[in-house]
N, CA, C and O atoms as CSV, one atom per row, in Angstrom:
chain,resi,resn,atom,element,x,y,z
A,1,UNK,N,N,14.344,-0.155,-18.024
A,1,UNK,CA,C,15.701,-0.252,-18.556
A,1,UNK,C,C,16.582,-1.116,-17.636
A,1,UNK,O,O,17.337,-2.046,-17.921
A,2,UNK,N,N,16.276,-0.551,-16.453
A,2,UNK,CA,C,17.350,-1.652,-15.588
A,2,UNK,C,C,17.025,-2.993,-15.434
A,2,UNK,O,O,17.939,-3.746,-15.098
A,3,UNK,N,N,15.143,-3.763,-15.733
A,3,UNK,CA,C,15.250,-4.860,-15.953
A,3,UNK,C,C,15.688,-5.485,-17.078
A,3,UNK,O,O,15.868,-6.694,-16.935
A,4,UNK,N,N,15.982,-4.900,-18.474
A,4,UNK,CA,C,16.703,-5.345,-19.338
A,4,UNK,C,C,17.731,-5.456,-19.546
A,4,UNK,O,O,18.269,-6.266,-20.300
A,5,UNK,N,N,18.338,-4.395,-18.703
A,5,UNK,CA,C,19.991,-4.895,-18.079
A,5,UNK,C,C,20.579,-6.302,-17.452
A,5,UNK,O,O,21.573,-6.999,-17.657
A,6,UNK,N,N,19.710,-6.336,-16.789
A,6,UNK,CA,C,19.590,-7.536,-15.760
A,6,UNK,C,C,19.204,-8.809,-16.119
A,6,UNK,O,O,19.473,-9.824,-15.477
A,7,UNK,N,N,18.549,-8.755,-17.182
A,7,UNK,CA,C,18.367,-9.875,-18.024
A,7,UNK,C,C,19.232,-9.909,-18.743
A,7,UNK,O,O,19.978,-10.851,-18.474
A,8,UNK,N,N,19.629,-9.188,-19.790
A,8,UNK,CA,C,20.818,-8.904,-20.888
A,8,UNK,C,C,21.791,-9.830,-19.922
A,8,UNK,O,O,22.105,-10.954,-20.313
A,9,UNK,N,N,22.426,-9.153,-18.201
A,9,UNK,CA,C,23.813,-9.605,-17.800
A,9,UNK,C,C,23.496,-11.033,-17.765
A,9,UNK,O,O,24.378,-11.813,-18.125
A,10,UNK,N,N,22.207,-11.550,-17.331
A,10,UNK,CA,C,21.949,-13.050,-16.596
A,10,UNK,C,C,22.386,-14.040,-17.799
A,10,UNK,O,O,23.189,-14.955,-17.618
A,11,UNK,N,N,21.670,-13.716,-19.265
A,11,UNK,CA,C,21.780,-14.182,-20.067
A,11,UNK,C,C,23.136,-14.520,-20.745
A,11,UNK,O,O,23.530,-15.468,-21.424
A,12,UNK,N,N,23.751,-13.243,-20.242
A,12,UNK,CA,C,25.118,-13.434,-20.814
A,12,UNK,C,C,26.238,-14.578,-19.975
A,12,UNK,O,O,27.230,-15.240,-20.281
A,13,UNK,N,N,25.459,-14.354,-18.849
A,13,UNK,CA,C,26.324,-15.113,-17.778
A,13,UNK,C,C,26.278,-16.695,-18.147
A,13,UNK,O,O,27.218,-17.487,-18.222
A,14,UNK,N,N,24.503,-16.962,-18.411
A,14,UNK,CA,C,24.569,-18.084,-18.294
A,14,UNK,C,C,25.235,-18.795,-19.748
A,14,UNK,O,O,25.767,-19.903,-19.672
A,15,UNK,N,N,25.155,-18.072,-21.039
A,15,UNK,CA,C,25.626,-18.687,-22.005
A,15,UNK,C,C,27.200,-18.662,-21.946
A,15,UNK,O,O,27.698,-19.477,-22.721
A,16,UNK,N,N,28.105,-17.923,-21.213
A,16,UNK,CA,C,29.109,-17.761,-20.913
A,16,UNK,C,C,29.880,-18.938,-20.279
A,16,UNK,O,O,30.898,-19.467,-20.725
A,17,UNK,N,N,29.073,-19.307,-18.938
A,17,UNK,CA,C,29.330,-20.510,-18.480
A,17,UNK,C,C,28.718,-21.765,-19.119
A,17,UNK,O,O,28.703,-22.761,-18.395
A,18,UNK,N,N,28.224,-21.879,-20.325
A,18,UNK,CA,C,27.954,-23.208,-20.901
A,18,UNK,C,C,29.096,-23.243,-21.600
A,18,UNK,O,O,29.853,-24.165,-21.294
A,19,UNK,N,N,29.531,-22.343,-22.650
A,19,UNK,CA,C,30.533,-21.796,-23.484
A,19,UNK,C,C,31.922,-22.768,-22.188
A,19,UNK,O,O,32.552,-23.760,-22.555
A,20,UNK,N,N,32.015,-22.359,-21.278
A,20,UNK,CA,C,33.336,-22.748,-20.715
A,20,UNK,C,C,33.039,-24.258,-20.030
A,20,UNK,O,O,33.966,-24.949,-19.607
A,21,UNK,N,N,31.264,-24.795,-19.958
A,21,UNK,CA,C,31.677,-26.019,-19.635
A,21,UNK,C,C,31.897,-26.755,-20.241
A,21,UNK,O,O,32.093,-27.869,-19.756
A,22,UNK,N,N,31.984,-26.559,-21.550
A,22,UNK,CA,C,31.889,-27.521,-22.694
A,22,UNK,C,C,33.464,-27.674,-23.692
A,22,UNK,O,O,33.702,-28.068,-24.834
A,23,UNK,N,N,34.511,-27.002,-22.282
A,23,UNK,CA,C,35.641,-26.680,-22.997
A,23,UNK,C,C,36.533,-27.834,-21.964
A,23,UNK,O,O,37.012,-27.546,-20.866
A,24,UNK,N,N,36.609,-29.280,-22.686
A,24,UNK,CA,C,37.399,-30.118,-21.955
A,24,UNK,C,C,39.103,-29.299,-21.842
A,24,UNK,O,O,39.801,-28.570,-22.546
A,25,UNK,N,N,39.181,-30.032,-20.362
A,25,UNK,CA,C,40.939,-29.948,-19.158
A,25,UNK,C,C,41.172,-30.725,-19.473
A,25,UNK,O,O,40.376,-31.626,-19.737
A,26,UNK,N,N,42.642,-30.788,-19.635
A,26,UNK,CA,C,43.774,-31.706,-19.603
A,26,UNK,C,C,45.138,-31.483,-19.043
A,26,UNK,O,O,46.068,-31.047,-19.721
A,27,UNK,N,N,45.211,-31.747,-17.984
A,27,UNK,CA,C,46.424,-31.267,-17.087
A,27,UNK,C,C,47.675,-31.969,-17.493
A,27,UNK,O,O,47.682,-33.173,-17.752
A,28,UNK,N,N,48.636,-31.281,-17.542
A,28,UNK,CA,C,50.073,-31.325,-17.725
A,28,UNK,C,C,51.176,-31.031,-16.602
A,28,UNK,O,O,51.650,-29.896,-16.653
A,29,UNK,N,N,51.643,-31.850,-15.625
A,29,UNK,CA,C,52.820,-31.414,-15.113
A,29,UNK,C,C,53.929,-31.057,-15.711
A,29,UNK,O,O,54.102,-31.570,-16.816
A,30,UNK,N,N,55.082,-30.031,-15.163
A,30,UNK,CA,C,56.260,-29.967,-16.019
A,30,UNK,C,C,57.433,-30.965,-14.077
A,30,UNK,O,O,57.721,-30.353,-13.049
A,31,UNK,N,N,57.644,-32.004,-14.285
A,31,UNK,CA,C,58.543,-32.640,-13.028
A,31,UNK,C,C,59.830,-32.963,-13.634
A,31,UNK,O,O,59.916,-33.809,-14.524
A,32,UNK,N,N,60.873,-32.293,-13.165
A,32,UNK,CA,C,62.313,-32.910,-13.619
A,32,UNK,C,C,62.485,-32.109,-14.802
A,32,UNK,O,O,63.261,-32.633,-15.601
A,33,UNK,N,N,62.008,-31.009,-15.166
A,33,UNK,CA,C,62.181,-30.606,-16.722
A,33,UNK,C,C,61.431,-31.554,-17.929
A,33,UNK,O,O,61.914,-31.629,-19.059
A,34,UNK,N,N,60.519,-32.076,-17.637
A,34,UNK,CA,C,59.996,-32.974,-18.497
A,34,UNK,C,C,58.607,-32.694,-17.963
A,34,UNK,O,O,58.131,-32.303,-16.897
A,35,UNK,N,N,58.013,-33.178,-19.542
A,35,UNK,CA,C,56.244,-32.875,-19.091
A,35,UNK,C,C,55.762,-34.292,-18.820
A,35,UNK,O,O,56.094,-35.424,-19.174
A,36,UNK,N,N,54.804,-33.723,-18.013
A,36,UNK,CA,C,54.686,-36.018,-17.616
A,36,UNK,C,C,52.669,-35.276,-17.624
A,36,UNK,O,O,52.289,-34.267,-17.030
A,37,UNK,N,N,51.952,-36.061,-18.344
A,37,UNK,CA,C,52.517,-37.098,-19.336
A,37,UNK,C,C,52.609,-36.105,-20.475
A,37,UNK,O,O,52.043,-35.012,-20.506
A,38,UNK,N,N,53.445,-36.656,-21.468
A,38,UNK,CA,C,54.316,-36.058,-22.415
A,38,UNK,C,C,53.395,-36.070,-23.923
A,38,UNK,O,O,53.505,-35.439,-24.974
A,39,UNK,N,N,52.432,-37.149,-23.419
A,39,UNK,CA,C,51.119,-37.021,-24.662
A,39,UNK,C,C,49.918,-37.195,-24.430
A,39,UNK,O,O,49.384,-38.210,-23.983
A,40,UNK,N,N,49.341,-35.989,-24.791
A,40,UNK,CA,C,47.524,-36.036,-24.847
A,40,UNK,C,C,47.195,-36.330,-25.843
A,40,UNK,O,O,47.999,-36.180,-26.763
A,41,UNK,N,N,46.107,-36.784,-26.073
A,41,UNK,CA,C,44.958,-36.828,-26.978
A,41,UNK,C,C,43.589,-36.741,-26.352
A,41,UNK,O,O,43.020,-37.317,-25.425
A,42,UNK,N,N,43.237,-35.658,-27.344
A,42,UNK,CA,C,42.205,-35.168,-27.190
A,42,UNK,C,C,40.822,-34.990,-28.831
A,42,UNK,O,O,41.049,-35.460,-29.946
A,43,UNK,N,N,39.786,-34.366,-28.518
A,43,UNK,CA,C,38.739,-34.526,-29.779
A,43,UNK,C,C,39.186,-33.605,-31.133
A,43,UNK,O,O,39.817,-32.562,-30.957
A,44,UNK,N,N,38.962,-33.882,-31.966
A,44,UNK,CA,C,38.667,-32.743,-32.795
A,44,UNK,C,C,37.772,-32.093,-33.276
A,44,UNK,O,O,36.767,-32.573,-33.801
A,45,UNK,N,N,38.165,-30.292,-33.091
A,45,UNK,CA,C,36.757,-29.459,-33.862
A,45,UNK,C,C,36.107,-29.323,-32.300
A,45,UNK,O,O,35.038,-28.808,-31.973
A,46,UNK,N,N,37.032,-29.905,-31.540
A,46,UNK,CA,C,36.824,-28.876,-30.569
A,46,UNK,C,C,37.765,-27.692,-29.432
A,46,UNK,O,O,38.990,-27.739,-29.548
A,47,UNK,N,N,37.154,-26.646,-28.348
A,47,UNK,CA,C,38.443,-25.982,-28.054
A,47,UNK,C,C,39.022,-26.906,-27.279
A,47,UNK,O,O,38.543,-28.033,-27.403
A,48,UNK,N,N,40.009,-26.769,-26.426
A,48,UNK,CA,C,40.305,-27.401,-25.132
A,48,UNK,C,C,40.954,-26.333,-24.564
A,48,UNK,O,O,41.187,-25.242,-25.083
A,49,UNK,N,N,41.467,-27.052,-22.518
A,49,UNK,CA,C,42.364,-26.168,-22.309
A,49,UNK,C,C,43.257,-27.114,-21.558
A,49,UNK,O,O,42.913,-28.172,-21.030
A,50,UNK,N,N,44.761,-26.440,-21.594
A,50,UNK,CA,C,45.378,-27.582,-21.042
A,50,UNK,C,C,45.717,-26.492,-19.390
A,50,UNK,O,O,45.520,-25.282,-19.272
A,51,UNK,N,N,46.084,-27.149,-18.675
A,51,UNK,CA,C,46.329,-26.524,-17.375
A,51,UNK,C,C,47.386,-27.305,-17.272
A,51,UNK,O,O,47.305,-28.521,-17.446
A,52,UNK,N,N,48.713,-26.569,-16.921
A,52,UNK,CA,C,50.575,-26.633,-16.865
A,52,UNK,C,C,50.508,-26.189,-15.887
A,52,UNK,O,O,50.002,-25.091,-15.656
A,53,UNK,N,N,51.019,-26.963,-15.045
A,53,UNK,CA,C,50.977,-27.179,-13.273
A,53,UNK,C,C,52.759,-27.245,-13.698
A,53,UNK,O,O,53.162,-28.115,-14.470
A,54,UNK,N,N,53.926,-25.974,-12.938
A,54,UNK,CA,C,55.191,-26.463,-13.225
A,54,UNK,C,C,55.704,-26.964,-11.823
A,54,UNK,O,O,56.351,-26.037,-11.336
A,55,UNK,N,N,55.686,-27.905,-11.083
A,55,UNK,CA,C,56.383,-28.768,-10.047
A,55,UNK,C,C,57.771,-28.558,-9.429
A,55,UNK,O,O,58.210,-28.831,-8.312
A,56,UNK,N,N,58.478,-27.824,-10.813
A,56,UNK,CA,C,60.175,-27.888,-10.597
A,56,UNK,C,C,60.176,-26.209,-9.617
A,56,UNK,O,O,59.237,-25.483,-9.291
A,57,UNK,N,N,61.176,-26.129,-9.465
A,57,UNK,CA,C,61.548,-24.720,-8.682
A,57,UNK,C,C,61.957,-23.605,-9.916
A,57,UNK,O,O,61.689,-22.423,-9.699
A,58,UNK,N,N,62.548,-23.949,-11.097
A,58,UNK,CA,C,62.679,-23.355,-12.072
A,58,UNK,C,C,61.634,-23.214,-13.073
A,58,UNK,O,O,60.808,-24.036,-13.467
A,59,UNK,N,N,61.911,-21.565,-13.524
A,59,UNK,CA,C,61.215,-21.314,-14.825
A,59,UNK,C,C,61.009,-22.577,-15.806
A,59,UNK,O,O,61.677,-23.608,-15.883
A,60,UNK,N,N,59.814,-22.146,-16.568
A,60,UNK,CA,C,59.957,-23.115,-17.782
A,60,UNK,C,C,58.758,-21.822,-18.773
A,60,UNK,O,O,58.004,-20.979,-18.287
A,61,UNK,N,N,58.967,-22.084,-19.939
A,61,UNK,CA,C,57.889,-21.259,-21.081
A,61,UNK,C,C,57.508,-23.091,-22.141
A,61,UNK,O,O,58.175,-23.964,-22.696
A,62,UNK,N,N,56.258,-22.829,-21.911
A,62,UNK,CA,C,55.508,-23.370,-22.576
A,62,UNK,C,C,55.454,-23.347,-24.218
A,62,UNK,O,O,54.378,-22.809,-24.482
A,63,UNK,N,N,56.177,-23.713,-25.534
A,63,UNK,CA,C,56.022,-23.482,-26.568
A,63,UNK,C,C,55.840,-24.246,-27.314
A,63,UNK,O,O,56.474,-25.302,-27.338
A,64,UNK,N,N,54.729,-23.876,-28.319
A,64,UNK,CA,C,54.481,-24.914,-29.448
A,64,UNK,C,C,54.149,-23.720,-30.858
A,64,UNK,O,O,53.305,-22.824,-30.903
A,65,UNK,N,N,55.192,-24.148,-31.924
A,65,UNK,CA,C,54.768,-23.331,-33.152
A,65,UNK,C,C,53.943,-23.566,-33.805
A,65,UNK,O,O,53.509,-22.990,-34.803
A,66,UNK,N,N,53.377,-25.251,-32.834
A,66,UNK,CA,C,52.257,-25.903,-34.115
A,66,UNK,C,C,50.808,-25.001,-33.119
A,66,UNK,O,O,49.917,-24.467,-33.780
A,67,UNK,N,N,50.779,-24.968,-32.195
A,67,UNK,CA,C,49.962,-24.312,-31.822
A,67,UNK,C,C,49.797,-22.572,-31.629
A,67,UNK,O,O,48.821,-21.915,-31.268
A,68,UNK,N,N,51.073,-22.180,-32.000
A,68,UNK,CA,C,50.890,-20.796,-31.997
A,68,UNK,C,C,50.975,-19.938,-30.509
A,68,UNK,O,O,50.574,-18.774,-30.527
A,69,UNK,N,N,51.512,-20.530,-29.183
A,69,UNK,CA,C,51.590,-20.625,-28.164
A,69,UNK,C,C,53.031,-20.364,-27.700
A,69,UNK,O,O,53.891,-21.124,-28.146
A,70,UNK,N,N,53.409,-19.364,-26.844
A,70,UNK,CA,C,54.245,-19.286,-26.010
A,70,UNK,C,C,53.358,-18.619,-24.475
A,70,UNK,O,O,52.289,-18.012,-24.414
A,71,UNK,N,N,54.514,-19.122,-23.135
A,71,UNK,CA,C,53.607,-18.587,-21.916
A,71,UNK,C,C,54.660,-19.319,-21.322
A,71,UNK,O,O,55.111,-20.437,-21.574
A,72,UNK,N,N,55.026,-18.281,-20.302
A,72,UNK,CA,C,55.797,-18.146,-19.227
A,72,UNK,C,C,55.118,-19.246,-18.211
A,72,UNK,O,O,53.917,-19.382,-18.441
A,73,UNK,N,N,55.743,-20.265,-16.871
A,73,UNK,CA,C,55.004,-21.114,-15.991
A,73,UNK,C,C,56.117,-20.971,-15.084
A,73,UNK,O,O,57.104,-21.698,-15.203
A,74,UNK,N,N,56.037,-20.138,-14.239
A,74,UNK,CA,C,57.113,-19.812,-12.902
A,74,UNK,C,C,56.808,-21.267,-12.005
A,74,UNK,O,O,55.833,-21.963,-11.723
A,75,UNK,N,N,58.280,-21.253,-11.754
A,75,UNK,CA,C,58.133,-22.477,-10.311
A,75,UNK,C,C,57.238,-22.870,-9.482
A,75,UNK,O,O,57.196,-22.174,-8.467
A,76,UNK,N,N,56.397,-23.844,-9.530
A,76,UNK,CA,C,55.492,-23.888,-8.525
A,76,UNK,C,C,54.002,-23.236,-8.732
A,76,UNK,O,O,53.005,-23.182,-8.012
A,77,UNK,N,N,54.300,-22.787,-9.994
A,77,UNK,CA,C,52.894,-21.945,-10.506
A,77,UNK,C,C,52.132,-23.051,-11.490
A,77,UNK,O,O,52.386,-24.253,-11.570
A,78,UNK,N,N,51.276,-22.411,-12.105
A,78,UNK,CA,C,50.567,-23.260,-12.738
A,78,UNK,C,C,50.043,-21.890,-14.250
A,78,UNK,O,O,50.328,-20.701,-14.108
A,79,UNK,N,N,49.402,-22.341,-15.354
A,79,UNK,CA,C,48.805,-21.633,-15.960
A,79,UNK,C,C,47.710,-22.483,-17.171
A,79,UNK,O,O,47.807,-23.672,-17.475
A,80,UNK,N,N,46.907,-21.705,-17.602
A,80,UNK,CA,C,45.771,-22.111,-18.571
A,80,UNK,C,C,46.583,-21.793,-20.129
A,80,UNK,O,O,47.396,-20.884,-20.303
A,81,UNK,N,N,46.209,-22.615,-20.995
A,81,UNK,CA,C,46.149,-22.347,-22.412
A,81,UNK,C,C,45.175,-22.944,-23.048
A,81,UNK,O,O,45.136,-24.174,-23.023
A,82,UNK,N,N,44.347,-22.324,-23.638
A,82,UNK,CA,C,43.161,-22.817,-24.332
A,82,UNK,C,C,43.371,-22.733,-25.748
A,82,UNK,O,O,43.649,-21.670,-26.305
A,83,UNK,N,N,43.234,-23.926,-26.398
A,83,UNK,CA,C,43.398,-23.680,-27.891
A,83,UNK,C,C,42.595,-24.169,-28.556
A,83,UNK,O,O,41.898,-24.854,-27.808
A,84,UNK,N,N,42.060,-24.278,-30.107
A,84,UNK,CA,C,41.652,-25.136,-30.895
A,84,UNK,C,C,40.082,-24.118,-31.421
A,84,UNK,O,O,39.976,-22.906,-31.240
A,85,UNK,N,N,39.209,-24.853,-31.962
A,85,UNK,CA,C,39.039,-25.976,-32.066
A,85,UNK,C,C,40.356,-26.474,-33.037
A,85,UNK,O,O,41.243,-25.643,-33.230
A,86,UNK,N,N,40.454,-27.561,-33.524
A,86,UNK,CA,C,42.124,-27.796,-34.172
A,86,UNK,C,C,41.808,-29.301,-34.931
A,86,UNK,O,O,41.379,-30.324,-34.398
A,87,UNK,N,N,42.034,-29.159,-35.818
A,87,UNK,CA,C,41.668,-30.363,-36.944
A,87,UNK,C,C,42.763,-31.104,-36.216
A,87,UNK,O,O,43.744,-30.730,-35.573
A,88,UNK,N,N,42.124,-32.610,-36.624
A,88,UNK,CA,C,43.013,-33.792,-36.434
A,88,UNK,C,C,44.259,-33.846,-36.732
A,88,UNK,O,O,44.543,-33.421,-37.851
A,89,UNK,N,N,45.498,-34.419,-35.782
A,89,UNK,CA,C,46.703,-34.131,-36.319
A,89,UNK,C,C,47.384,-34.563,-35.147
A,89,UNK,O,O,46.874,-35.353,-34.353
A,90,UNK,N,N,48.567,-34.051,-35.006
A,90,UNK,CA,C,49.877,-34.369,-34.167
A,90,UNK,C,C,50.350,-33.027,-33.800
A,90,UNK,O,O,51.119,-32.620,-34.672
A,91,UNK,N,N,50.190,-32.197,-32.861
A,91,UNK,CA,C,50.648,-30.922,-32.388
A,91,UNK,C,C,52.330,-30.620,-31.119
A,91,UNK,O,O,52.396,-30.454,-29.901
A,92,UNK,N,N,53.087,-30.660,-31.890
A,92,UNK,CA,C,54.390,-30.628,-30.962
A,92,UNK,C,C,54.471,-29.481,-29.926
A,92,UNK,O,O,54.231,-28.372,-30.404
A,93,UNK,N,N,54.694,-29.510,-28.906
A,93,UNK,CA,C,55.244,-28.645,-28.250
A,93,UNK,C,C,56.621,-28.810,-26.663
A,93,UNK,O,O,56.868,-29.905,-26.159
A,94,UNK,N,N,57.000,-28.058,-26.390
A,94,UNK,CA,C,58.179,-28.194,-25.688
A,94,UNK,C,C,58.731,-26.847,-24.449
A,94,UNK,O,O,58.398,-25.671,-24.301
A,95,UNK,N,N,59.262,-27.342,-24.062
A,95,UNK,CA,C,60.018,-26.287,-22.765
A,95,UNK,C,C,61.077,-25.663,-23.328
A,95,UNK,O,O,62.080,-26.323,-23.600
A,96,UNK,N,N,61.025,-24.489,-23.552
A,96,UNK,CA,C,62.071,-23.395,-24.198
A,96,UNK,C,C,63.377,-23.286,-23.384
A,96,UNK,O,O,64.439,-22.854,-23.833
A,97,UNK,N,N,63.105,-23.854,-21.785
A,97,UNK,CA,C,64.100,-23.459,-21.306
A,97,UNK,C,C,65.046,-25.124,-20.883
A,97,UNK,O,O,66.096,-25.130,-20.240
A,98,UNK,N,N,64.399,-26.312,-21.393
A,98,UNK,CA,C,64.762,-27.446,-21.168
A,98,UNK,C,C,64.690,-28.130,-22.219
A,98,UNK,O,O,64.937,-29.309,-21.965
A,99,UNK,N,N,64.383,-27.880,-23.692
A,99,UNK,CA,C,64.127,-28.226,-24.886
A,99,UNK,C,C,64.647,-30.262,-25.298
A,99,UNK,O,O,63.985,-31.049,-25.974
A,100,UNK,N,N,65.980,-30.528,-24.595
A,100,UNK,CA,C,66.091,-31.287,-24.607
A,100,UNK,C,C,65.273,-32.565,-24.129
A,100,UNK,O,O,65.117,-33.683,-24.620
A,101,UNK,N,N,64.763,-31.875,-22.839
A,101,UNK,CA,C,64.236,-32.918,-22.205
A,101,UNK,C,C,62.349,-32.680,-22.080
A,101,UNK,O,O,61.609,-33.554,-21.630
A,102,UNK,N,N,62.062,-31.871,-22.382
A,102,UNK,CA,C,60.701,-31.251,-22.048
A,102,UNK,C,C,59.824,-30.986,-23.493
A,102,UNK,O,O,59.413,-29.986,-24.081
A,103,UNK,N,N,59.776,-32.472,-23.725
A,103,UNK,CA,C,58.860,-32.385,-25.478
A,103,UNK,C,C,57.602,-32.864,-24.971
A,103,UNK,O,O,57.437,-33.230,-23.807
A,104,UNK,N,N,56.878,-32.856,-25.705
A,104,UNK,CA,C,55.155,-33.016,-25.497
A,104,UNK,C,C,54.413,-33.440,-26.955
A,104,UNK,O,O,54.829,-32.748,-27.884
A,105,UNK,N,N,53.789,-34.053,-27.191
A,105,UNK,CA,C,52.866,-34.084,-28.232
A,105,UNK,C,C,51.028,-33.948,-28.122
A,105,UNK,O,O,50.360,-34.804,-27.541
A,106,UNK,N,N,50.670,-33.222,-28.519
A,106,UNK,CA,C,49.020,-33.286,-28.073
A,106,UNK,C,C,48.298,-33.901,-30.017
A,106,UNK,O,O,48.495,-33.494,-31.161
A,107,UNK,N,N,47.449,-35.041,-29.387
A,107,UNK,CA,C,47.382,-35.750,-30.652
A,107,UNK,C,C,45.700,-35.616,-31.176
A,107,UNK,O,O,45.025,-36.624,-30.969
A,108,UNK,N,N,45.327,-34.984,-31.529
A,108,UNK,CA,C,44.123,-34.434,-31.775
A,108,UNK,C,C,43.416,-35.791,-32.765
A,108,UNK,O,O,43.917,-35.960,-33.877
A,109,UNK,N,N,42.114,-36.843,-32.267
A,109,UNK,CA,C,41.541,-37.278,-33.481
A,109,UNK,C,C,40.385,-37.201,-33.467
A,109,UNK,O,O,39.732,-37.542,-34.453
């Protein structure tokens, strides 16, 4: 029993980590209240994740309604959002707390 455990965990491990290498990064600073750079493109039909590195000393929340996404990014922090897979398109998103200046587009083709 306990070697089928042990196989069961290995197995799980290793399909686990294929599962996450196959999930393209795309990093996003938030500098000045603005996301730099302000547009990705990325594949479609597949997941991704973006990693929001926030630079400024102030809060910012991460939101997009096209993606279904809100998330807090404290000063100097950073955070993951993984989304998709996500048909081809034009996906808006923006800084809740800088809206003016902190738009983004992620352009899926």
């Amino acid at each position: 029993m306990k070697k089928l455990l042990a196989i069961l965990s290995i197995t799980f491990l290793a399909l686990n980590s294929e599962a996450k290498a196959d999930v393209k990064e795309f990093k996003i600073q938030i500098k000045d209240h603005k996301f730099v750079p302000n547009s990705i493109t990325a594949p479609a039909n597949e997941k991704i994740k973006l990693i929001v590195e926030n630079l400024d000393t102030t809060i910012e929340e991460f939101e997009s309604s096209d993606l279904s996404r809100e998330k807090l990014v404290g000063g100097g922090k950073s955070i993951n959002i993984v989304v998709g897979p996500l048909e081809a398109g034009t996906y808006n998103f923006f800084g809740e707390f800088h809206s003016k200046t902190a738009q983004g587009t992620l352009i899926i083709k």
